[in-house]
KETI-691167 format. One line per field, with one value per residue (C-alpha): x, y, z. Coordinates in Angstrom, 1 decimal, padded with zeros to 4 digits, always signed. Layout:
BEGIN
px: [X  ...] .
py: [Y  ...] .
pz: [Z  ...] .
//
This chain:
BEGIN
px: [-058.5  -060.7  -062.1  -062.0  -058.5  -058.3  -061.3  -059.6  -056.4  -058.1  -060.1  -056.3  -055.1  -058.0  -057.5  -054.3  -054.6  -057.2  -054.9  -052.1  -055.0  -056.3  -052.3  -052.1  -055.1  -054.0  -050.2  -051.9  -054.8  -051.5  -049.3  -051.7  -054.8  -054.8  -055.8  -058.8  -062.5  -063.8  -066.8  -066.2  -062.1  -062.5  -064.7  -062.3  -059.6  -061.2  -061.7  -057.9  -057.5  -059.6  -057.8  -054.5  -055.4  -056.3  -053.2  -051.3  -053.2  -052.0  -049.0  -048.6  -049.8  -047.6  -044.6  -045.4  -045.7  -042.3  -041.0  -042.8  -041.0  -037.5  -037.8  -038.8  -036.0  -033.5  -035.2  -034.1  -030.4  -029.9  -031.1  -029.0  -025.7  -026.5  -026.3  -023.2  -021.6  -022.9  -021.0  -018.0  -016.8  -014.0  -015.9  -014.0  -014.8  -016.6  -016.7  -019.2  -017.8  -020.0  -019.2  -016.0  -015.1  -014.7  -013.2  -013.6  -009.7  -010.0  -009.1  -011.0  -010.9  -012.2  -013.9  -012.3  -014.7  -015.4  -014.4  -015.2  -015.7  -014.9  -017.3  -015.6  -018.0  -016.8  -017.0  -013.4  -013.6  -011.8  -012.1  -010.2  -009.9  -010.7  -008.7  -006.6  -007.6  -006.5  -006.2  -008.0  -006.4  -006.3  -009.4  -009.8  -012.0  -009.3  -008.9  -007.5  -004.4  -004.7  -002.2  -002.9  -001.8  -001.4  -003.3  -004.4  -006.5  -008.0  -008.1  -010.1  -009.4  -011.7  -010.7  -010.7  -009.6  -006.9  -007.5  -004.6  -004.6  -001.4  -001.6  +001.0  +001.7  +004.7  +007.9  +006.1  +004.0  +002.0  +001.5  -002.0  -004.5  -007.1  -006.3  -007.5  -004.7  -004.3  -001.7  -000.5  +001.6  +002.9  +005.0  +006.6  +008.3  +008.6  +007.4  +005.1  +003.5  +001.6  -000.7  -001.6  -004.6  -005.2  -003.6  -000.5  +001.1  +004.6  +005.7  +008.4  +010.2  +013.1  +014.2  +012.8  +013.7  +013.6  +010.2  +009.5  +006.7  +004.2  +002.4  -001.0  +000.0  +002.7  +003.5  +006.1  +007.9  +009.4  +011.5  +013.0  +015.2  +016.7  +016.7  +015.5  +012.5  +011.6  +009.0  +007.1  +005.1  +003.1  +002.2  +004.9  +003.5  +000.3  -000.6  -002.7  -006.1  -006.6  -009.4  -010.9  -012.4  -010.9  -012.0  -014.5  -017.7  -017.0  -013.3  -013.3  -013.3  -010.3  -008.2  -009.8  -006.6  -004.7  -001.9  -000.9  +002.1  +004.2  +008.0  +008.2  +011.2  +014.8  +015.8  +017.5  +020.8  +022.0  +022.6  +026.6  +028.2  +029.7  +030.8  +034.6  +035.6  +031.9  +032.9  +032.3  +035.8  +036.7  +033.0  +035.3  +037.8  +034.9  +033.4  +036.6  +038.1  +034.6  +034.9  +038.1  +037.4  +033.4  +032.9  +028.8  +027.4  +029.2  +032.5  +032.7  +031.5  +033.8  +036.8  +036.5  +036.0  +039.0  +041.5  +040.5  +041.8  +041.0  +038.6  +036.0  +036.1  +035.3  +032.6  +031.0  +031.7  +030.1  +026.7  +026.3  +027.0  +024.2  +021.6  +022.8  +022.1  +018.9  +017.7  +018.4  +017.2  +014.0  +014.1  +014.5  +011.1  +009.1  +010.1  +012.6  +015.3  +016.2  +017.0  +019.2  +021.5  +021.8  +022.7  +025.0  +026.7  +027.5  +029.3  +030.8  +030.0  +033.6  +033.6  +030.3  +031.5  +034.7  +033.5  +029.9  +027.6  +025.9  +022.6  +024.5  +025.3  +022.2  +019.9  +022.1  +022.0  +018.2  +018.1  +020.2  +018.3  +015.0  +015.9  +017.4  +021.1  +022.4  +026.2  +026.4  +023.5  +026.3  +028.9  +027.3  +026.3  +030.2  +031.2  +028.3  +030.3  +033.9  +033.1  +030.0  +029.9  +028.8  +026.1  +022.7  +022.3  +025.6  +024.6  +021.4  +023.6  +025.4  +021.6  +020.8  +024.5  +023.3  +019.8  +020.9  +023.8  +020.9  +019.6  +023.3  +026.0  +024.1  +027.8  +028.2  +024.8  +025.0  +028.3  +026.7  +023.8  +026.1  +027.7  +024.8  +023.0  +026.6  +026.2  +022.3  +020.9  +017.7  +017.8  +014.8  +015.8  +017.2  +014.2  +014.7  +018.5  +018.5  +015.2  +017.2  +020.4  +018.8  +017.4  +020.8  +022.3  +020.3  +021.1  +024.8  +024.9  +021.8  +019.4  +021.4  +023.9  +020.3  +018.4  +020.4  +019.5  +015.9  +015.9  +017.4  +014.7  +011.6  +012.8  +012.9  +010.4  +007.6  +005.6  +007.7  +007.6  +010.0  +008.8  +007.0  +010.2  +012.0  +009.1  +009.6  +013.4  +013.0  +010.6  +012.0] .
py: [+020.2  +016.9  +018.1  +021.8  +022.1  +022.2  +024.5  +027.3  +027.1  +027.9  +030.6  +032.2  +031.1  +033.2  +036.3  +036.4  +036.3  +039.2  +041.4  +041.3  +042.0  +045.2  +046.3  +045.9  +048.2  +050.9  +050.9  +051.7  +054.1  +055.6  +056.0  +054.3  +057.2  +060.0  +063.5  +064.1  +064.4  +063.7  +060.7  +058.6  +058.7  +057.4  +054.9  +053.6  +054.2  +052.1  +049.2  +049.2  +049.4  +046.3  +044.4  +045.4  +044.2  +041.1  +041.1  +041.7  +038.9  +036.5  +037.2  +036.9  +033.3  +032.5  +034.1  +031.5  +028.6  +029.7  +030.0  +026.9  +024.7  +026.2  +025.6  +022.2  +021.8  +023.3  +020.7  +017.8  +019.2  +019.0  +016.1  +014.6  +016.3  +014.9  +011.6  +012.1  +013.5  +010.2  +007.9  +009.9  +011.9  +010.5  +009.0  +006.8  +003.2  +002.7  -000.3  -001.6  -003.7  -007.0  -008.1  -006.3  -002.7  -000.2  +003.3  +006.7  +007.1  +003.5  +000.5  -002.5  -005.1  -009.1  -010.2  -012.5  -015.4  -014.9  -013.5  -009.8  -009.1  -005.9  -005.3  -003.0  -001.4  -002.5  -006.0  -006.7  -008.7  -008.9  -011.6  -011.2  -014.1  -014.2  -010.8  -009.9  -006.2  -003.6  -000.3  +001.1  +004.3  +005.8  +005.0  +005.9  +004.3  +002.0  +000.6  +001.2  +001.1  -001.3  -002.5  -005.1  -004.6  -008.0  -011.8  -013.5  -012.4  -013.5  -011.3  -011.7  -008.6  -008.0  -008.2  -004.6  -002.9  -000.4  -001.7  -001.0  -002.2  -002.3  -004.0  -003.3  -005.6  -004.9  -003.7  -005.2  -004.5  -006.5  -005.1  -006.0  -005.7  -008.4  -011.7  -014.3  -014.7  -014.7  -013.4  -013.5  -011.4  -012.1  -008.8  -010.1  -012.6  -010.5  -013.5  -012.6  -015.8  -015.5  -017.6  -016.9  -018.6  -017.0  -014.7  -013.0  -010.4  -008.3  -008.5  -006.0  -005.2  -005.7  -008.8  -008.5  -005.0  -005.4  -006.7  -010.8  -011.8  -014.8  -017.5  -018.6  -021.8  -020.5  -019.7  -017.1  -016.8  -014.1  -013.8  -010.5  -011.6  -014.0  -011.6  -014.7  -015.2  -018.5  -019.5  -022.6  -023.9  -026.9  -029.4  -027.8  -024.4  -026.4  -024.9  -025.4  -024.7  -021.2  -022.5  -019.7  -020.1  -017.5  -016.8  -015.8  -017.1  -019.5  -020.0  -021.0  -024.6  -024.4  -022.4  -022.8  -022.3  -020.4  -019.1  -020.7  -022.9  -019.7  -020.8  -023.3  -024.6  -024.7  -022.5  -020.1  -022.8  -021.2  -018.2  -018.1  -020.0  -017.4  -015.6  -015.3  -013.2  -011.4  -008.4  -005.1  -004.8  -001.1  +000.5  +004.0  +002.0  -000.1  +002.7  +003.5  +000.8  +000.7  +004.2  +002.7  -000.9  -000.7  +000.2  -001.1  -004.3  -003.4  -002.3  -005.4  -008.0  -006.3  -006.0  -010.3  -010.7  -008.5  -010.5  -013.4  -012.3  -009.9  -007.1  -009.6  -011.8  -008.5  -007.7  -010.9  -011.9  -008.5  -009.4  -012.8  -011.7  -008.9  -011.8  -014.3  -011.3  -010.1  -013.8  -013.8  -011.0  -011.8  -015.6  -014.7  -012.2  -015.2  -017.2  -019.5  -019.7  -023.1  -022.7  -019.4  -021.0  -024.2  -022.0  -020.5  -023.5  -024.9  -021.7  -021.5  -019.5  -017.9  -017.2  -015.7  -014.1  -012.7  -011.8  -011.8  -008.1  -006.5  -008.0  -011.1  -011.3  -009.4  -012.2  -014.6  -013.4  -012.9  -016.8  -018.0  -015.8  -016.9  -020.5  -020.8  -020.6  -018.3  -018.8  -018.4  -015.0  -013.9  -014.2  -012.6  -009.8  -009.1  -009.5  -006.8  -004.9  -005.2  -004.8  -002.4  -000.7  +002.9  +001.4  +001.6  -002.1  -002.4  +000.4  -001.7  -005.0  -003.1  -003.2  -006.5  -007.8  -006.6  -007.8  -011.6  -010.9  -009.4  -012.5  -014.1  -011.3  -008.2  -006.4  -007.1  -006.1  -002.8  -002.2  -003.0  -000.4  +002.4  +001.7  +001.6  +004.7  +007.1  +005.7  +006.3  +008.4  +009.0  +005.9  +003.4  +001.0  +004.5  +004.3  +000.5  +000.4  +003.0  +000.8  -002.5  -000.5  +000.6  -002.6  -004.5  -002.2  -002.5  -006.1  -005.6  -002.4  -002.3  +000.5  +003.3  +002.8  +002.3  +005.6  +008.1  +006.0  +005.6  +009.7  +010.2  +007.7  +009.1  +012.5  +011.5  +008.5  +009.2  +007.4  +004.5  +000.7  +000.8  +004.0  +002.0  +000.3  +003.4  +005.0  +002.1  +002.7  +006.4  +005.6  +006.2] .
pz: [+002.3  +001.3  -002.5  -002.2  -002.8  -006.1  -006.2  -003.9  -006.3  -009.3  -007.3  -005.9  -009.6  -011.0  -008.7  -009.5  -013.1  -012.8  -010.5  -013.8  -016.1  -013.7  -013.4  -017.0  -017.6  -014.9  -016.6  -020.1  -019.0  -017.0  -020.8  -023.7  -023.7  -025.6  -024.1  -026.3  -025.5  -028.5  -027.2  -030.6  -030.3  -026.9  -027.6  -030.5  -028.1  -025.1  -027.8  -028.6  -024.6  -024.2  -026.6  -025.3  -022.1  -023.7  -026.1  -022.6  -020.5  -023.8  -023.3  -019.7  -020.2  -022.6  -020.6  -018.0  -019.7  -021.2  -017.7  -017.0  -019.4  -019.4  -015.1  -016.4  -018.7  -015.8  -013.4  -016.1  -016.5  -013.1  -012.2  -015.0  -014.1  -010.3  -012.1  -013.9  -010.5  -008.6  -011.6  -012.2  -009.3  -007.5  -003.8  -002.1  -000.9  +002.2  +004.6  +007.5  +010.4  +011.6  +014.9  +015.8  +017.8  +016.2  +016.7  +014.5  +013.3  +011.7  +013.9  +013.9  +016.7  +016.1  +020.0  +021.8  +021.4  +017.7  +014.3  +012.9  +009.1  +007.6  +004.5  +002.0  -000.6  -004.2  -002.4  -000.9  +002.8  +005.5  +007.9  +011.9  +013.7  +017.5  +019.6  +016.1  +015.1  +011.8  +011.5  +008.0  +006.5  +003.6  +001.4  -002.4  -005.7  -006.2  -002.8  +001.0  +002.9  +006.3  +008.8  +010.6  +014.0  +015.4  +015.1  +011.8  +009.0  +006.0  +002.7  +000.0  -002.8  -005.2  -008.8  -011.1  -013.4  -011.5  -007.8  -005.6  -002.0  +000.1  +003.5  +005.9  +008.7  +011.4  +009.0  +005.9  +003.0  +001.1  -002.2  -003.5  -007.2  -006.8  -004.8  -001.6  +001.0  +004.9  +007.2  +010.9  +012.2  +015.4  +017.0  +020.0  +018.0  +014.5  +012.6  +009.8  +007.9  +004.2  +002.7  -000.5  -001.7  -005.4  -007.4  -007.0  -004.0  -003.4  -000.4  +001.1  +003.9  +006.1  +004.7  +001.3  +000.6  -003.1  -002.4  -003.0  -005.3  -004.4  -006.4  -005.7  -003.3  -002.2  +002.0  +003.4  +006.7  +007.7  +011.5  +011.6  +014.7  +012.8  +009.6  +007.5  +005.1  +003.5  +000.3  +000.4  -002.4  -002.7  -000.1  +001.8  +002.2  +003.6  +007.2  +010.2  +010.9  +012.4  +015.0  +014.6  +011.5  +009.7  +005.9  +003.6  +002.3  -000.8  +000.5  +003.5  +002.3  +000.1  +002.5  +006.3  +008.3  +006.2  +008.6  +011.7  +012.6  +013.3  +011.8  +009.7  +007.8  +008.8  +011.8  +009.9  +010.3  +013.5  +011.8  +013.9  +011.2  +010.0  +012.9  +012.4  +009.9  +009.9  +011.4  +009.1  +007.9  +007.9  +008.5  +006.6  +004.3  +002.5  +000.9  -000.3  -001.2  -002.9  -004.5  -005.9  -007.4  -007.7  -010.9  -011.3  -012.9  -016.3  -015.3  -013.6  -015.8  -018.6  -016.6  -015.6  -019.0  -020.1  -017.4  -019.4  -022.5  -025.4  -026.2  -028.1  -024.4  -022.4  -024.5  -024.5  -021.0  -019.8  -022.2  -021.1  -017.2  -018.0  -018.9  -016.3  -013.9  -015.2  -015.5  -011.6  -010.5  -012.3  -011.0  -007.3  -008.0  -009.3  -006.4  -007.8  -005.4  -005.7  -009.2  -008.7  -006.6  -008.6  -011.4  -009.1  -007.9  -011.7  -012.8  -009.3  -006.0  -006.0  -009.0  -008.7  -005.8  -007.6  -011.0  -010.6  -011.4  -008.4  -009.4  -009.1  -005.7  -004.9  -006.4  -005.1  -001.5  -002.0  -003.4  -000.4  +002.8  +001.5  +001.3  +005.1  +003.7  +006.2  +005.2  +001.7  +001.9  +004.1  +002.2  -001.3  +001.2  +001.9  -001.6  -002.5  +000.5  -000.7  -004.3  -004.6  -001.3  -003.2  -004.9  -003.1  -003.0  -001.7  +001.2  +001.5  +002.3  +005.5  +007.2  +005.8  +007.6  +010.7  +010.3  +010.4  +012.9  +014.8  +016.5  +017.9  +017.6  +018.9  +018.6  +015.7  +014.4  +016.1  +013.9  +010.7  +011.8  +011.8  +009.0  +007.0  +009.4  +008.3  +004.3  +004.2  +007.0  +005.2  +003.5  +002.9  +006.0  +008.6  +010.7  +011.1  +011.4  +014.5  +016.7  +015.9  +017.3  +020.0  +021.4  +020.3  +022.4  +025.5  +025.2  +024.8  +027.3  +029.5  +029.7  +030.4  +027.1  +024.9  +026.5  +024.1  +021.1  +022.0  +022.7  +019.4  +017.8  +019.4  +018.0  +014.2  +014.7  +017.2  +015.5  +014.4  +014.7  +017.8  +019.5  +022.2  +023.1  +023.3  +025.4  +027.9  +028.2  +028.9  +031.4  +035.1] .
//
């Protein structure tokens, strides 16, 4: 090959280019000759030949470089449109594990003498502390879905334009755009803790089911046996170091130990305090005694405000109960609990309890669950009952009463699940409601009295958050 390659080309190139020229000549001695034998025409008509074949051979070349450039220009569109495809086509994020296990359908395991980081590829991080692990699902260009499955973890989001992330941990979501926080999550006792670092998060679930928002500082605790959630900010919401170290380059200063401490804050005040009197008064008559005095936030705001005298007072109590409410309702999402229920107490809990709108008692049980103050959540929850049982947040509250009755009146709780399983079967909390029957009845009846329930769970949820317990009480 060493110098005479470029020799033997031009020698193949130059054959090549004389075969066209013969094949030329043979197609127009073939059609291009006349039939005469006159000696002088034929010379005259070789000369044209000649300079057909060379008009031919000219051509030829300049058919090539023709097909030379437009393959050249071809070449350059496509390599172009490849490069629009690589910018603009829709490829979802992509993520490298350091230091952990991991497995082909997602999950993500931290060792048990050390942290695992999970690298996401527009920059997010992940940190697990010693023996936690996360499942990653669903990935897209403007971010992932991942439960964490048990242990602590650090987050750190990155900021963009559009990201959505949504991390689900037990029963609970935590709604995410661009933000630093950490989380444990601790199953066997239900006790979900959140950190938030920078930024601002949503978190939803059991006990937040109109979803809670945080503030960079701020902690939540959330035990779902006790059906109680509490907010934290300042030095308050201050927690222990993790041990493990977990947390991400550049932050691990400012937030080393993140989550730890497991519940923190008032022990959800015994949560019996309310135990006479708490029973779901007529599971059947309260939706119709419902059907017949719930009229919605309006109806009810205007009808106080007519009692009190005059068309012009029903108008404006209804407008002013409107604001109070939407004030609330958009308090209790900013975190400011304290300041709902102190507004509460000056116009008066009864008659908040009376007269006040469904977004009323909704913000004010809301205010008073996430704040420790068992009672009085308990009470706003059986107003929204007796007064606004057809309304969905009034459904809502039958699961939410047998969510805090959960922990120290099982009966009870199980009561409040059917009521709200026969009012919303397909409902946002159904899934929920039937597991928490099912292992409040095993409590209350043994095995034997749960089995049916966990038979009729496993075949609607078989892959819900209870169907390992139901597994275990249909084993022999």
């Amino acid at each position: 090959m060493s110098g005479q390659g470029p020799e033997r080309a031009g020698d193949r190139w130059a054959g090549a280019e004389g075969e066209v020229k013969l094949a030329r000549l043979g197609d127009l001695a073939r059609v291009g000759l006349p039939e005469v034998d006159d000696a002088a025409r034929d010379a005259a008509g070789q000369e044209r030949l000649v300079a057909a074949v060379v008009r031919g051979a000219g051509r030829e070349e300049g058919r090539r470089r023709a097909i030379t450039r437009g393959a050249t220009v071809l070449a350059a569109a496509a390599a172009i449109a490849a490069a629009v495809a690589v910018v603009w086509w829709p490829s979802p994020i992509d993520y490298a594990v350091e230091n952990g296990t991991t497995t082909a359908e997602g999950y993500v395991a931290a060792p048990a003498g050390g942290e695992a980081r999970v690298r996401f590829t527009e920059g997010s991080v992940v940190v697990l502390a010693a023996g936690a692990s996360m499942r990653v699902g669903e990935r897209g260009r403007e971010g992932a879905r991942v439960a964490l499955e048990g242990g602590r973890a650090s987050f750190e989001i990155m900021r963009r334009t559009g990201a959505r992330w949504s991390v689900e941990v037990g029963p609970f979501v935590i709604e995410v755009t661009g933000t630093a926080f950490d989380v444990r999550w601790s199953r066997e006792a239900g006790e979900l803790v959140v950190q938030l670092r920078e930024g601002a998060v949503v978190v939803r679930g059991p006990v937040a089911p109109e979803g809670v928002s945080m503030r960079a500082g701020q902690r939540l605790v959330a035990r779902l046996q006790e059906g109680a959630l509490e907010i934290q900010s300042g030095e308050a919401a201050r927690m222990d170091d993790l041990g493990a170290g977990v947390g991400v380059e550049g932050a691990r200063a400012a937030t080393a130990g993140a989550v730890e401490g497991g519940a923190a804050g008032k022990d959800a005040n015994a949560q019996g305090t309310g135990a006479e009197g708490a029973g779901p008064e007529g599971t059947e008559g309260a939706g119709a005694e419902a059907n017949a005095q719930g009229t919605g936030a309006e109806g009810a705001g205007a009808g106080a405000g007519a009692e009190k005298g005059g068309a012009e007072g029903a108008v404006g109590g209804a407008a002013k109960g409107h604001e109070v409410a939407r004030s609330w309702s958009k308090r209790v999402a900013e975190g400011d609990f304290g300041g709902v229920l102190m507004d509460a107490e000056t116009r008066g809990i009864q008659s908040v309890l009376a007269q006040g709108s469904i977004d009323d008692l909704s913000a004010l049980a809301d205010a008073a669950r996430y704040t420790g103050r068992s009672e009085l959540a308990r009470k706003a929850l059986l107003a929204m009952r007796k007064r606004f049982a057809a309304s969905s947040s009034g459904r809502a509250a039958a699961f939410l009463l047998g969510r805090m009755a959960d922990g120290f009146a099982p009966a009870e709780a199980i009561t409040w699940y059917d009521t709200y399983l026969a009012e919303s079967p397909g409902g946002a909390f159904a899934a929920e409601a039937l597991g928490r029957k099912m292992v409040a009845t095993q409590r209350t009846g043994g095995r034997a009295a749960a089995r049916p329930i966990a038979e009729r769970y496993l075949a609607r949820y078989p892959r819900g958050g209870h169907a390992a317990a139901a597994r275990a009480l249909l084993e022999p």
